[in-house]
MIDOSE-1310 file (N, C-alpha, C; in nm, 2 decimals, decimal comma, always signed):
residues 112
xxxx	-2,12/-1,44/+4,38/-2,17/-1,37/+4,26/-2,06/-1,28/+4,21; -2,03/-1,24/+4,07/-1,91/-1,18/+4,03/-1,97/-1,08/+4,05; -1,86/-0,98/+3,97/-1,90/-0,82/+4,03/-1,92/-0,75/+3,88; -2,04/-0,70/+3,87/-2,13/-0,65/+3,74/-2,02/-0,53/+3,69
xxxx	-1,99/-0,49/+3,78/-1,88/-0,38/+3,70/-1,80/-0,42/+3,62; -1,71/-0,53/+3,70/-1,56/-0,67/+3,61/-1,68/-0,66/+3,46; -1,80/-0,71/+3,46/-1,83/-0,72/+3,33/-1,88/-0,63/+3,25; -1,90/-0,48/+3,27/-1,95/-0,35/+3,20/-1,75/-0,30/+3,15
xxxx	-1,68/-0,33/+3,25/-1,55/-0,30/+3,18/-1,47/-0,36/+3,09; -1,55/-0,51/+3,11/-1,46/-0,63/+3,02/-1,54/-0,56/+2,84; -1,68/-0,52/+2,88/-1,75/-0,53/+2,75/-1,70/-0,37/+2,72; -1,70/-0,30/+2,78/-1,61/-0,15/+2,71/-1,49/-0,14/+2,69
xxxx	-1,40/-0,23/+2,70/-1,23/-0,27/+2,65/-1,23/-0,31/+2,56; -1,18/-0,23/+2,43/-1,16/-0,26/+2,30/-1,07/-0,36/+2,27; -0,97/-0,37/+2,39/-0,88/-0,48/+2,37/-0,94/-0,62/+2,45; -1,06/-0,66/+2,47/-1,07/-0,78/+2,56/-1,12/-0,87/+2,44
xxxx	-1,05/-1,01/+2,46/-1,06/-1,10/+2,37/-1,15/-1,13/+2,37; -1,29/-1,12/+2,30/-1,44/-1,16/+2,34/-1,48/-1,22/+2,26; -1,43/-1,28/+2,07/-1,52/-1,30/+2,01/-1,40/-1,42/+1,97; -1,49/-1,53/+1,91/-1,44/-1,69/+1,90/-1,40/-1,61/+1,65
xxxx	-1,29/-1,70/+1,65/-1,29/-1,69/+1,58/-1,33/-1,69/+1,43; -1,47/-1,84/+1,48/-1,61/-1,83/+1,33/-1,69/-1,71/+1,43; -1,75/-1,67/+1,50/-1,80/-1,48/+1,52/-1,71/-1,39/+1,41; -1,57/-1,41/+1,46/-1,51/-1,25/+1,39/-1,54/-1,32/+1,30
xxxx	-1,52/-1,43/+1,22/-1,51/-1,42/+1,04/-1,73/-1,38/+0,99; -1,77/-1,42/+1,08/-1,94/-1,38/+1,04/-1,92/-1,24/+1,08; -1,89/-1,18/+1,19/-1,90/-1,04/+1,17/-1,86/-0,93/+1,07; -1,74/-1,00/+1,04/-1,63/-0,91/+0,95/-1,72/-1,03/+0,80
xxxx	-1,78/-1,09/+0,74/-1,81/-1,14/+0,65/-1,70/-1,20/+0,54; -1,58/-1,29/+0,65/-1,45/-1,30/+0,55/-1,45/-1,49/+0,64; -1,39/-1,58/+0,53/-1,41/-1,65/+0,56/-1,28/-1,68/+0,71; -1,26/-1,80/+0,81/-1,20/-1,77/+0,89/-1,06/-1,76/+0,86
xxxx	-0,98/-1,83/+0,74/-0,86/-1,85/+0,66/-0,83/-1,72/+0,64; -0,92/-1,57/+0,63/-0,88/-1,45/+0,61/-0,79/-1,47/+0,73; -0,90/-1,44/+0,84/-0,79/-1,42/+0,98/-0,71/-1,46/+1,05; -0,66/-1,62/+0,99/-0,56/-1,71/+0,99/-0,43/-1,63/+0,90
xxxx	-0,45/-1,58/+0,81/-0,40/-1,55/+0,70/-0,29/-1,39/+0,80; -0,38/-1,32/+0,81/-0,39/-1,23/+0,95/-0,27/-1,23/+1,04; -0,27/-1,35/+1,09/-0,26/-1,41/+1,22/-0,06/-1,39/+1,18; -0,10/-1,49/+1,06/+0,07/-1,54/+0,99/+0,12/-1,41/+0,93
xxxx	+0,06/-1,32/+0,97/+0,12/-1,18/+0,89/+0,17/-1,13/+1,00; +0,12/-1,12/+1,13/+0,18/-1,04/+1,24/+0,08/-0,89/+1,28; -0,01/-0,93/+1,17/-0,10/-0,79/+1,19/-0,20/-0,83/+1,35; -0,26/-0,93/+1,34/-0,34/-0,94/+1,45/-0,27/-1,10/+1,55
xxxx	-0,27/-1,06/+1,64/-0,23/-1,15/+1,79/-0,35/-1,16/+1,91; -0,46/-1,25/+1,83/-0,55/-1,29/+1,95/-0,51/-1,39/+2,07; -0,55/-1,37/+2,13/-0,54/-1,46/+2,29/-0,62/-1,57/+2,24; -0,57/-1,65/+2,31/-0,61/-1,78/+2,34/-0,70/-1,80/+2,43
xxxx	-0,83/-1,91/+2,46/-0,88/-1,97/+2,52/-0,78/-2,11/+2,56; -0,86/-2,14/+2,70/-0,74/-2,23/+2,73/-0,75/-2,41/+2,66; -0,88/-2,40/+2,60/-0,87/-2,49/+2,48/-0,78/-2,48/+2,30; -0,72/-2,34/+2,37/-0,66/-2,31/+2,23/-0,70/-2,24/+2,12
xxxx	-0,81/-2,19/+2,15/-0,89/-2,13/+2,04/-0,87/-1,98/+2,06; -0,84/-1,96/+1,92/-0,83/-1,79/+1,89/-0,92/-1,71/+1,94; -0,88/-1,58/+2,04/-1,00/-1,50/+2,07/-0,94/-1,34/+2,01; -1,07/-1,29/+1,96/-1,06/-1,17/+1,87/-1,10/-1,08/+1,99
xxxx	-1,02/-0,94/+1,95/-1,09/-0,81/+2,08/-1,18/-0,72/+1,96; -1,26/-0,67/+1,99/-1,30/-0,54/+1,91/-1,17/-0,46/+1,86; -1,06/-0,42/+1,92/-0,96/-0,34/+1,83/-0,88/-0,43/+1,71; -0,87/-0,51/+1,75/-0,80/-0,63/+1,63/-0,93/-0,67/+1,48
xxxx	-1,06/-0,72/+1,53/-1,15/-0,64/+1,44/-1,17/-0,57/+1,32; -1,10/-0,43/+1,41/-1,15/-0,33/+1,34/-1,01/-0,31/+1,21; -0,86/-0,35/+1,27/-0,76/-0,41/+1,17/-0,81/-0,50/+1,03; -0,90/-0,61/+1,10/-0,90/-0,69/+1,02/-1,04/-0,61/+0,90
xxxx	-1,08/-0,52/+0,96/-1,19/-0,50/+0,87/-1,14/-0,38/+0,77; -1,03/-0,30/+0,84/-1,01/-0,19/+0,71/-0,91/-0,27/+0,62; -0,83/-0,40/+0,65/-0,74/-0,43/+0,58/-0,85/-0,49/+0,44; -0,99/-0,53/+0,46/-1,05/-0,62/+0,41/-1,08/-0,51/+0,30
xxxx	-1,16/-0,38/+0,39/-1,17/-0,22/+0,30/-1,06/-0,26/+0,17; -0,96/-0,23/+0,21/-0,85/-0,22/+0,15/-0,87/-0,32/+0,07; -0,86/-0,42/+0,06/-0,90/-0,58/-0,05/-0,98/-0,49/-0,14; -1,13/-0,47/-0,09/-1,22/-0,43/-0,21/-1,22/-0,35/-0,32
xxxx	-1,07/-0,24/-0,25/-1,03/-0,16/-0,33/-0,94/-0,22/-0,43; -0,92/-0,32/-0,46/-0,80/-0,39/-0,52/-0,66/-0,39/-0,44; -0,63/-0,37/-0,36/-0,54/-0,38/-0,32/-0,44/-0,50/-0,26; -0,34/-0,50/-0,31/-0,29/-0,67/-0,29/-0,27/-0,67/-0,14
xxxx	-0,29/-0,82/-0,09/-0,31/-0,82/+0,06/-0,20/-0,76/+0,17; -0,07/-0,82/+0,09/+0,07/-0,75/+0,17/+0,06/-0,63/+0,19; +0,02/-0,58/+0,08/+0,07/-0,38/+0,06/-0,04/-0,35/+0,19; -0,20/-0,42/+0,15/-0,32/-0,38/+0,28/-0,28/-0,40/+0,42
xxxx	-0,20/-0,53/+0,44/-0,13/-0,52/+0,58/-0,04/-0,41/+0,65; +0,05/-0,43/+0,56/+0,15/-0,33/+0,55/+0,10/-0,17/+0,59; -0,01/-0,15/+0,50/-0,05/+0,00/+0,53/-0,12/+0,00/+0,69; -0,23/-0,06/+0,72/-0,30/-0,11/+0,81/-0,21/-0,12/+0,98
xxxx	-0,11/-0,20/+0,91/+0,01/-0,20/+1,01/+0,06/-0,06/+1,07; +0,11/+0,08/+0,98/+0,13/+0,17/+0,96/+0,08/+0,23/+1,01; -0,05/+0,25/+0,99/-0,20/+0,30/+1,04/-0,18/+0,32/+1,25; -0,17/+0,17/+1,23/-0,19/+0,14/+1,36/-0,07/+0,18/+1,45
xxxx	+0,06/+0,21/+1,38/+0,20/+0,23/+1,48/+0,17/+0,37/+1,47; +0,11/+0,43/+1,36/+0,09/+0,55/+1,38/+0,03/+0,64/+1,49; -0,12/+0,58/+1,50/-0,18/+0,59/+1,63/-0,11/+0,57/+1,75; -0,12/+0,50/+1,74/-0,04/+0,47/+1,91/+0,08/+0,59/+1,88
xxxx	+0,15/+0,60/+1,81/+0,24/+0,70/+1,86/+0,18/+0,82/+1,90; +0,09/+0,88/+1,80/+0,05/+0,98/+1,87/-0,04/+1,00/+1,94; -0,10/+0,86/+2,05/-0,14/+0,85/+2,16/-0,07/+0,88/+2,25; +0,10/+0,83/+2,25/+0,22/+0,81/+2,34/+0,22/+0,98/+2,32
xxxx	+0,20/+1,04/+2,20/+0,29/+1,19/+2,23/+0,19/+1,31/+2,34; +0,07/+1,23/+2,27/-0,03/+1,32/+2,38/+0,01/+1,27/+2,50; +0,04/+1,14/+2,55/+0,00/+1,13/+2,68/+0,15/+1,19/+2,71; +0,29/+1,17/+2,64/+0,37/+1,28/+2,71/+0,38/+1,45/+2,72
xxxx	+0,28/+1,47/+2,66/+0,26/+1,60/+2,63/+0,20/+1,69/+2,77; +0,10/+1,58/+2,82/-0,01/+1,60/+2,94/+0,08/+1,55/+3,06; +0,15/+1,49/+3,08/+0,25/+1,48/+3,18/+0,37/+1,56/+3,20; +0,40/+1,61/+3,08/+0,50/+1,71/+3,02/+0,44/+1,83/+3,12
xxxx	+0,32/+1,90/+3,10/+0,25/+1,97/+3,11/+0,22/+2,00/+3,26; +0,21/+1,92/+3,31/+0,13/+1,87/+3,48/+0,26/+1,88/+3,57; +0,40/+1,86/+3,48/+0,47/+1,84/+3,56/+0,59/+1,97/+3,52; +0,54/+2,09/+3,49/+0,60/+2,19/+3,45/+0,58/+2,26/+3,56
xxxx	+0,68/+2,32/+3,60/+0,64/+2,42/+3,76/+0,60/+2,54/+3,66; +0,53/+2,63/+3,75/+0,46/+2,73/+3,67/+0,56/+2,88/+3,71; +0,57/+2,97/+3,68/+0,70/+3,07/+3,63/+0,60/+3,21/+3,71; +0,54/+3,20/+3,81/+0,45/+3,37/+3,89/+0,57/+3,42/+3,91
């Protein structure tokens, strides 16, 4: 029997490839050629099933759904990648600065 935990942490990992390609395009309400479209821009890199089939995570998702935001707003698709792109190297950097900030921090000898 597997171990119930392996799957409470697979389903709380924003990055676990869990949803088949026609899902994300019904979820996100775009046909699947949006996230093909996606795919050839460099914005989103789903994993593979070992039949070959695109698998979406919840964080890639949520990419594909503000870039879509961005669409509604008139926004031409490049520019919405592009920003969305931006978005996203943004975060993570200042993910990276916190996490060196708290290691920075922990590993400061203290001055009594």
């Amino acid at each position: 029997m597997s171990d119930p935990r392996g799957i409470d942490a697979k389903l709380d990992d924003q990055d676990f490839p869990a949803y088949t390609m026609g899902l994300a395009a019904d979820l996100l309400g775009v046909q699947p050629a949006f996230l093909r479209s996606l795919d050839a821009a460099g914005l989103l890199t789903p994993d593979r099933s070992s039949g070959g089939q695109r698998r979406y995570s919840r964080a890639e998702l949520s990419l594909a759904q503000r870039v879509r935001t961005l669409l509604d707003e008139n926004m031409p698709l490049t520019a919405a990648i592009r920003i969305v792109s931006l978005e996203h190297q943004l975060t993570a950097a200042h993910e990276r600065i916190a996490t060196l900030e708290q290691q920075q921090q922990n590993h400061t000898p203290s001055t009594d």
